[in-house]
Backbone as ProteinMPNN parsed JSONL, in Angstrom:
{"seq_chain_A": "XXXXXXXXXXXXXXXXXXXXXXXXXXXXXXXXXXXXXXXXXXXXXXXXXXXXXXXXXXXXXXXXXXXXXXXXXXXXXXXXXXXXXXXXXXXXXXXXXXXXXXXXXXXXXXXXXXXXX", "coords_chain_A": {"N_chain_A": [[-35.551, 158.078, 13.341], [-37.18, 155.588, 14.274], [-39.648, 156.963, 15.059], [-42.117, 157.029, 14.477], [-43.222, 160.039, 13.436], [-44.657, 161.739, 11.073], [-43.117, 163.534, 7.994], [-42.363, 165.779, 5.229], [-40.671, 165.307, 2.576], [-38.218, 167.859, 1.961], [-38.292, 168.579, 4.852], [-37.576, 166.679, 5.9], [-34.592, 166.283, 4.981], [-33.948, 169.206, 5.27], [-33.608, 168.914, 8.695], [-31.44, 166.689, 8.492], [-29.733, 167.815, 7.55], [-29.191, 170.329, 8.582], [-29.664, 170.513, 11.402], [-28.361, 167.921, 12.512], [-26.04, 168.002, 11.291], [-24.987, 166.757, 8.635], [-23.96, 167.499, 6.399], [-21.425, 167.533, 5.991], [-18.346, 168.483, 4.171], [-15.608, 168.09, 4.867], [-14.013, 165.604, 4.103], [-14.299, 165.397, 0.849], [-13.6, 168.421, 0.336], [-11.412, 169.759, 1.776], [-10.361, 172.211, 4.494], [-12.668, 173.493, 4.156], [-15.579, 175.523, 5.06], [-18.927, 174.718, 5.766], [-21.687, 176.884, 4.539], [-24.402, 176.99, 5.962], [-26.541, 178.398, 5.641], [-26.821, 179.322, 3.173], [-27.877, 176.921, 1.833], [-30.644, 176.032, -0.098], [-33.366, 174.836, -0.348], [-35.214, 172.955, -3.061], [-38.722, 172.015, -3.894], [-39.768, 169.698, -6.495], [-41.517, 168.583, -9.586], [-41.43, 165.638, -11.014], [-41.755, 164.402, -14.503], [-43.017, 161.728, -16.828], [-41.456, 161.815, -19.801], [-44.056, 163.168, -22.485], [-46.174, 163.879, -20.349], [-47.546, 166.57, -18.209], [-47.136, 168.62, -15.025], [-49.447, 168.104, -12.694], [-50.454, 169.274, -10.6], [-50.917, 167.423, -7.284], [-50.33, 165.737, -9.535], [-48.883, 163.313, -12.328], [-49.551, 163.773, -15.702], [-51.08, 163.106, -19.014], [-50.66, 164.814, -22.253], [-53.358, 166.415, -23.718], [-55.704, 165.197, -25.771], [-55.353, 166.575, -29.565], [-53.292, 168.18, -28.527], [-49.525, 168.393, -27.995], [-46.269, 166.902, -26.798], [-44.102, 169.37, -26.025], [-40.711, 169.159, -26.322], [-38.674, 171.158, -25.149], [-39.76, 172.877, -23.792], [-41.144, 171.525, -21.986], [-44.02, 171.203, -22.099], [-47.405, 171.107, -23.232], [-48.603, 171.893, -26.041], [-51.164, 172.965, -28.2], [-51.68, 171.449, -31.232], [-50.746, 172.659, -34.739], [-52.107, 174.698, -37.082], [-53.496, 172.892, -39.634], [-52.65, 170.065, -38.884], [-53.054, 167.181, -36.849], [-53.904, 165.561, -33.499], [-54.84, 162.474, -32.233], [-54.666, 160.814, -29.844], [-54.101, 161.059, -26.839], [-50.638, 162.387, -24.737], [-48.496, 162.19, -26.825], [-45.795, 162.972, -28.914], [-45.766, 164.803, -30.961], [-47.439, 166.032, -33.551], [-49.82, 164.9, -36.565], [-49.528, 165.426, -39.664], [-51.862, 167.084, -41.536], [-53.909, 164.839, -44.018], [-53.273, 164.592, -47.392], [-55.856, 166.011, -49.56], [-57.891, 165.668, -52.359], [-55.373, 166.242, -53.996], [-54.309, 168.376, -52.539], [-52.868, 169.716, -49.433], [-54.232, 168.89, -47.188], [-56.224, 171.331, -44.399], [-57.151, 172.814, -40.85], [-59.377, 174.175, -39.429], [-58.303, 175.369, -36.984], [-55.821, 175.887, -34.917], [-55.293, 172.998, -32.352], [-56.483, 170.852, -33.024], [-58.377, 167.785, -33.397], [-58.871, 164.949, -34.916], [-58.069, 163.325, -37.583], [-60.841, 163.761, -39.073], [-61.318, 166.713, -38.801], [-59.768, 167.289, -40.756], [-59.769, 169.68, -43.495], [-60.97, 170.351, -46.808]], "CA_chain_A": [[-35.921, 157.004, 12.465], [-38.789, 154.73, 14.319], [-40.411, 157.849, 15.76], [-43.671, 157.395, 13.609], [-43.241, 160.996, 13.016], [-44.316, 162.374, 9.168], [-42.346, 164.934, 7.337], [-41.959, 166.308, 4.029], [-38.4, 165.043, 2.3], [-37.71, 168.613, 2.616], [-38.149, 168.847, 5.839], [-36.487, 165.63, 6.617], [-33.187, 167.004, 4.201], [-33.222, 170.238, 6.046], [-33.022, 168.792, 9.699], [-30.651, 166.221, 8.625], [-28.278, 169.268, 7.198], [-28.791, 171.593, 9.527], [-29.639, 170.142, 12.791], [-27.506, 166.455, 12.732], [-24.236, 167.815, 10.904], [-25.101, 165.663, 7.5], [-23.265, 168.845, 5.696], [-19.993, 167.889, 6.029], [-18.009, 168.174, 3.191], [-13.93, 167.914, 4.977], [-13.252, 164.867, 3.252], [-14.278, 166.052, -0.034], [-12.814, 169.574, 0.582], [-10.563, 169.845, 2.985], [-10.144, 173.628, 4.72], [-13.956, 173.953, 3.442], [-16.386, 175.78, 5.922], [-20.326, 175.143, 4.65], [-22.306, 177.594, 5.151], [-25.983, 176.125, 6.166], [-27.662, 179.686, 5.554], [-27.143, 179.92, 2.174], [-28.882, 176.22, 1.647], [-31.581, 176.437, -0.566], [-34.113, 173.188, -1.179], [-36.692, 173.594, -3.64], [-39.252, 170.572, -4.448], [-40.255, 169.786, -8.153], [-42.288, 167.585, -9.732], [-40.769, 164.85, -12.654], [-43.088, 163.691, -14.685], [-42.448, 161.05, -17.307], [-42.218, 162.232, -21.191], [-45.646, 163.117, -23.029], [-46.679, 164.022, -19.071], [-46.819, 167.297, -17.535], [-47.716, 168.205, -13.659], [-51.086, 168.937, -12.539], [-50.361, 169.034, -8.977], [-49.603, 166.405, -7.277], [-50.444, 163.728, -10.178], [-48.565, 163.892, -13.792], [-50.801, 163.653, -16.556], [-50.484, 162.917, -20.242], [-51.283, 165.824, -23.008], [-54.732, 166.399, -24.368], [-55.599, 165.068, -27.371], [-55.228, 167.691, -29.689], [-52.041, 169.053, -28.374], [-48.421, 167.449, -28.102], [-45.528, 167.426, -25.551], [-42.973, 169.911, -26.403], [-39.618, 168.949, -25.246], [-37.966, 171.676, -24.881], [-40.311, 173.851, -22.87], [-42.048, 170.692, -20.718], [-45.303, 172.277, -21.888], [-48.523, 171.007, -23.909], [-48.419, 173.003, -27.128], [-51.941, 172.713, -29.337], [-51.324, 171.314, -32.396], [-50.585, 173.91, -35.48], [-53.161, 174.556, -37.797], [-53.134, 171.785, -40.708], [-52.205, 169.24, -38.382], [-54.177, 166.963, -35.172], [-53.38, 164.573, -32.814], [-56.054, 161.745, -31.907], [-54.16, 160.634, -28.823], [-53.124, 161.836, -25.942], [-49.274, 162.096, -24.358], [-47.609, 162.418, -27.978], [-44.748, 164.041, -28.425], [-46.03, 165.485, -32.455], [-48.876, 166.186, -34.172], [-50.065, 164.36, -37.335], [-49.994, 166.43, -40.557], [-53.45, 166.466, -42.016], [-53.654, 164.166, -45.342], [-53.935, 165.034, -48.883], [-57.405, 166.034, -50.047], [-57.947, 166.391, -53.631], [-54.509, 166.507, -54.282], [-53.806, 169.426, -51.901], [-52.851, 169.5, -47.995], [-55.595, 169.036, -45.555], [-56.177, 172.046, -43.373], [-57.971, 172.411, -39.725], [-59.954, 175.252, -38.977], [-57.406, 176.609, -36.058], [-54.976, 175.26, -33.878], [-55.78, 172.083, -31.334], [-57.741, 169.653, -33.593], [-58.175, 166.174, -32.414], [-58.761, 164.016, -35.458], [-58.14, 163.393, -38.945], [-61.991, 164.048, -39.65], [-60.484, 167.956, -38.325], [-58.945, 168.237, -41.493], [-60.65, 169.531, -44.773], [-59.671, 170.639, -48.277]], "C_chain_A": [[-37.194, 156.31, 12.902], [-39.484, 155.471, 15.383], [-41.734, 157.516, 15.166], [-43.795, 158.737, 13.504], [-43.248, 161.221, 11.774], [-43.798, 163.493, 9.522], [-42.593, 165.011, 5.867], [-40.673, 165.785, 3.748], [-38.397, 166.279, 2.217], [-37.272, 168.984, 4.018], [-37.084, 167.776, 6.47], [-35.007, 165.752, 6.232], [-32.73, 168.06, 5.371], [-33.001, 169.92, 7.594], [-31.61, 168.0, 9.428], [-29.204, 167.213, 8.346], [-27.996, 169.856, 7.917], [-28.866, 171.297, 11.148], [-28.517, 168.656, 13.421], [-26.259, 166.616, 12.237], [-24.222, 167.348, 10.021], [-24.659, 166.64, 6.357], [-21.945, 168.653, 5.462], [-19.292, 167.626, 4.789], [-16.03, 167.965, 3.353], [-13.837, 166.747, 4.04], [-13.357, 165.186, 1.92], [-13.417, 167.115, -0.098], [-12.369, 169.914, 1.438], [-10.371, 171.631, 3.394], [-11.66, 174.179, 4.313], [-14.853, 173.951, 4.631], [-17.984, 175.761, 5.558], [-20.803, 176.104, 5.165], [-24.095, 177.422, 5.115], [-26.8, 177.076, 5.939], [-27.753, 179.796, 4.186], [-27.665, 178.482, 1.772], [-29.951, 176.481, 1.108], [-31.871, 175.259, -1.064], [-35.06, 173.921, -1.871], [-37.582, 172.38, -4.243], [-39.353, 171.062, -5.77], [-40.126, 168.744, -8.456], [-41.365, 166.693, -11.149], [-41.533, 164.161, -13.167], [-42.167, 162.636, -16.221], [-42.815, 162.069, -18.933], [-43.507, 162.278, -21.5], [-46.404, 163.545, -21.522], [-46.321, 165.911, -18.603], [-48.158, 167.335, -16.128], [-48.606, 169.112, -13.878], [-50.795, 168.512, -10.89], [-51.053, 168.477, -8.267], [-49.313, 165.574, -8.487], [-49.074, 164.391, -11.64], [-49.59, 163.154, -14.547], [-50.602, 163.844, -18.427], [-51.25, 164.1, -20.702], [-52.286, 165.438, -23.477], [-54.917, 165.721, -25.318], [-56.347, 166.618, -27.831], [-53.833, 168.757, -29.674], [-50.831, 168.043, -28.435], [-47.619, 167.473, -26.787], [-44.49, 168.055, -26.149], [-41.372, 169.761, -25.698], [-38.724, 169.741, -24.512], [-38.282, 172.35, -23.65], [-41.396, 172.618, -21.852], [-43.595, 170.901, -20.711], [-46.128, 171.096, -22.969], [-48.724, 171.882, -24.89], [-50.138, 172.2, -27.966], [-51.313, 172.597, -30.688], [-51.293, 172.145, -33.915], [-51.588, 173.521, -36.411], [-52.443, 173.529, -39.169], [-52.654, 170.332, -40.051], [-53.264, 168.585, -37.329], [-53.358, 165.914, -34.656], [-54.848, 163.978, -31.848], [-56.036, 161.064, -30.493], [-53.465, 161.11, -28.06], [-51.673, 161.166, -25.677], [-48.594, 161.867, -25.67], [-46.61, 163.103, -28.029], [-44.466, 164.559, -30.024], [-47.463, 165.336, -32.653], [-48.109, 165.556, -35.524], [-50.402, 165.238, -38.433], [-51.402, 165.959, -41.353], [-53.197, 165.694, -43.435], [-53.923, 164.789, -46.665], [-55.545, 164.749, -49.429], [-57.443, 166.822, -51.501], [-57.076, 166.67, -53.922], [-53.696, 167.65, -53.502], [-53.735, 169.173, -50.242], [-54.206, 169.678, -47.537], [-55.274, 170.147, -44.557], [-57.113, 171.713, -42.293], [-58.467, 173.932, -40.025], [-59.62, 176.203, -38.175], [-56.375, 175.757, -35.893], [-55.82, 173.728, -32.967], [-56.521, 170.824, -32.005], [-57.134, 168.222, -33.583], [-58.305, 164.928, -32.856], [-58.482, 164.475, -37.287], [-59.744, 164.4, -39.657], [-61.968, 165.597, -39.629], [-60.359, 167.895, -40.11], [-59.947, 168.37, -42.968], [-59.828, 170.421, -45.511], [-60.163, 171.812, -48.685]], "O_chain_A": [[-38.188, 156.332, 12.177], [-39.883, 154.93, 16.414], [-42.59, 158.097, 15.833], [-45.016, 158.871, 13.436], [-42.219, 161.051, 11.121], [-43.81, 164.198, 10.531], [-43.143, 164.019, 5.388], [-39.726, 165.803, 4.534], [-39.329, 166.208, 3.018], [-36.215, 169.534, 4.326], [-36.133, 167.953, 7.232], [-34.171, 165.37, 7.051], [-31.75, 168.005, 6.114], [-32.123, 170.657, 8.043], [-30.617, 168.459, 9.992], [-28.076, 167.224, 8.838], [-26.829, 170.133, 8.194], [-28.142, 171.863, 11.967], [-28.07, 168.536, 14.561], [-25.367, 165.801, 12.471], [-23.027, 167.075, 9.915], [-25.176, 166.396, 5.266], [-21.289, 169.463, 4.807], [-19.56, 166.555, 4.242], [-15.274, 167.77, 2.401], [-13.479, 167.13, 2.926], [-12.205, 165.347, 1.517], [-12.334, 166.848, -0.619], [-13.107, 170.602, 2.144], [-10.231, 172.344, 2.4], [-11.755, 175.397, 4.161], [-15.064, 172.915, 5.262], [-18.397, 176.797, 5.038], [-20.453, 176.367, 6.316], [-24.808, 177.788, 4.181], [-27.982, 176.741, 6.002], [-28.765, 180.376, 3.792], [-28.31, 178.839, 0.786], [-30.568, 177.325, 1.757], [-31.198, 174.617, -1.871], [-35.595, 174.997, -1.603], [-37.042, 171.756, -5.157], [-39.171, 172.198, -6.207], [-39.267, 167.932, -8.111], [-40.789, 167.273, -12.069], [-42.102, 163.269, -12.538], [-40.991, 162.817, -16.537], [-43.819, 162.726, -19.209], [-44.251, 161.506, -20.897], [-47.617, 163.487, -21.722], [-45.205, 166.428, -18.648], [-49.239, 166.762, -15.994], [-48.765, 170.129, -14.553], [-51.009, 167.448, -10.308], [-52.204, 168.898, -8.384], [-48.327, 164.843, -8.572], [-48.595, 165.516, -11.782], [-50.287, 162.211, -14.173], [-49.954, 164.775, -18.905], [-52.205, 164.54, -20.062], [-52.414, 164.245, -23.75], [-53.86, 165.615, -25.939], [-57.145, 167.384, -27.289], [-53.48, 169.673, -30.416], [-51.051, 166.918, -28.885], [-48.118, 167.961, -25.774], [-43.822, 167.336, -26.893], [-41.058, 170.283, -24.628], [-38.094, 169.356, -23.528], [-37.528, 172.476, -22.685], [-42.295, 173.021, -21.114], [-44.315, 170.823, -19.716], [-45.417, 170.231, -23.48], [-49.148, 172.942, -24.429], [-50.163, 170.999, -28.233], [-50.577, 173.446, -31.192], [-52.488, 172.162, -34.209], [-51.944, 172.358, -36.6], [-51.269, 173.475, -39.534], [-52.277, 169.478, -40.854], [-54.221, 169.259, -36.947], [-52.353, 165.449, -35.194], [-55.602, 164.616, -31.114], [-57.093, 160.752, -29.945], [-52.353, 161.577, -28.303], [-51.338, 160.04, -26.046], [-47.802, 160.953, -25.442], [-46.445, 163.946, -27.147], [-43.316, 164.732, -30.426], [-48.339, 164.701, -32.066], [-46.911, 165.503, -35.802], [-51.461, 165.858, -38.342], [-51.818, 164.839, -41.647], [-52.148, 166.015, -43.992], [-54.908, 165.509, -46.827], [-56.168, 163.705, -49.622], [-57.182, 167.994, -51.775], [-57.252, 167.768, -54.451], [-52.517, 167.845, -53.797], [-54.581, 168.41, -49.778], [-55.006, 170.61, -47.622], [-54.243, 170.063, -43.891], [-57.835, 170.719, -42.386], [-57.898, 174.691, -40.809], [-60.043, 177.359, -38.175], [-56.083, 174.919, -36.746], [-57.036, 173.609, -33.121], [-57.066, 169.94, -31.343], [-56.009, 167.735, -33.697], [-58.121, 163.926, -32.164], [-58.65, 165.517, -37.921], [-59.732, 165.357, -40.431], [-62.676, 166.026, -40.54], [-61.099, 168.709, -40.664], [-60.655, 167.474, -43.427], [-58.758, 170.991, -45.299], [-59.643, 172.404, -49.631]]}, "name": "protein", "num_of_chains": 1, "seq": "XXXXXXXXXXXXXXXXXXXXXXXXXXXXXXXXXXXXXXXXXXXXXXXXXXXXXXXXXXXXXXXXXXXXXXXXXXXXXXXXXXXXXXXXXXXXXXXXXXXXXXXXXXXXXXXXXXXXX"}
């Protein structure tokens, strides 16, 4: 504890598990042997909604693109659609022009002015 020694919280997890005994699970499971070899830590990053990691930082989506929830990912916005701000979690369908939908030119577009008829 007031070693002034840094670590990694991995590293500081895996001595406390494996070197101090901080494994024990008898009162929980009684007759239960752990086995400290098959232990497996793995870091990973949490970033807040509309955010994904750019190692170390998190970082909001482009404008242009959205946050997809399912896949944690930055998806460009589908053609006919934009997004003017970043960290969204949708794109903005383009507006009626001349009575007909507003398209974009591709994928990714970053404002209304994007969309034409």
């Amino acid at each position: 504890m007031n070693s002034n020694d840094r670590s990694t919280v991995q590293l500081l997890l895996e001595k406390l598990i494996l070197e101090e005994d901080q494994f024990d699970v008898h009162d929980i499971l009684p007759n239960t042997v752990p086995d400290p070899a098959s232990l497996m830590l793995q870091s990973d990053y949490a970033c807040p909604v509309g955010q994904v990691v750019m190692a170390p930082d998190c970082v909001p989506c482009a404008i242009g693109t959205y946050f997809e929830k399912e896949s944690r990912k930055c998806i460009p916005c589908p053609t006919g659609s934009y997004q003017s701000e970043s960290g969204q979690l949708q794109c903005i369908q383009c507006p009626m022009i001349a009575g007909r939908p507003g398209v974009t030119v591709g994928p990714g577009a970053r404002s209304a002015g994007d969309c034409k008829g």
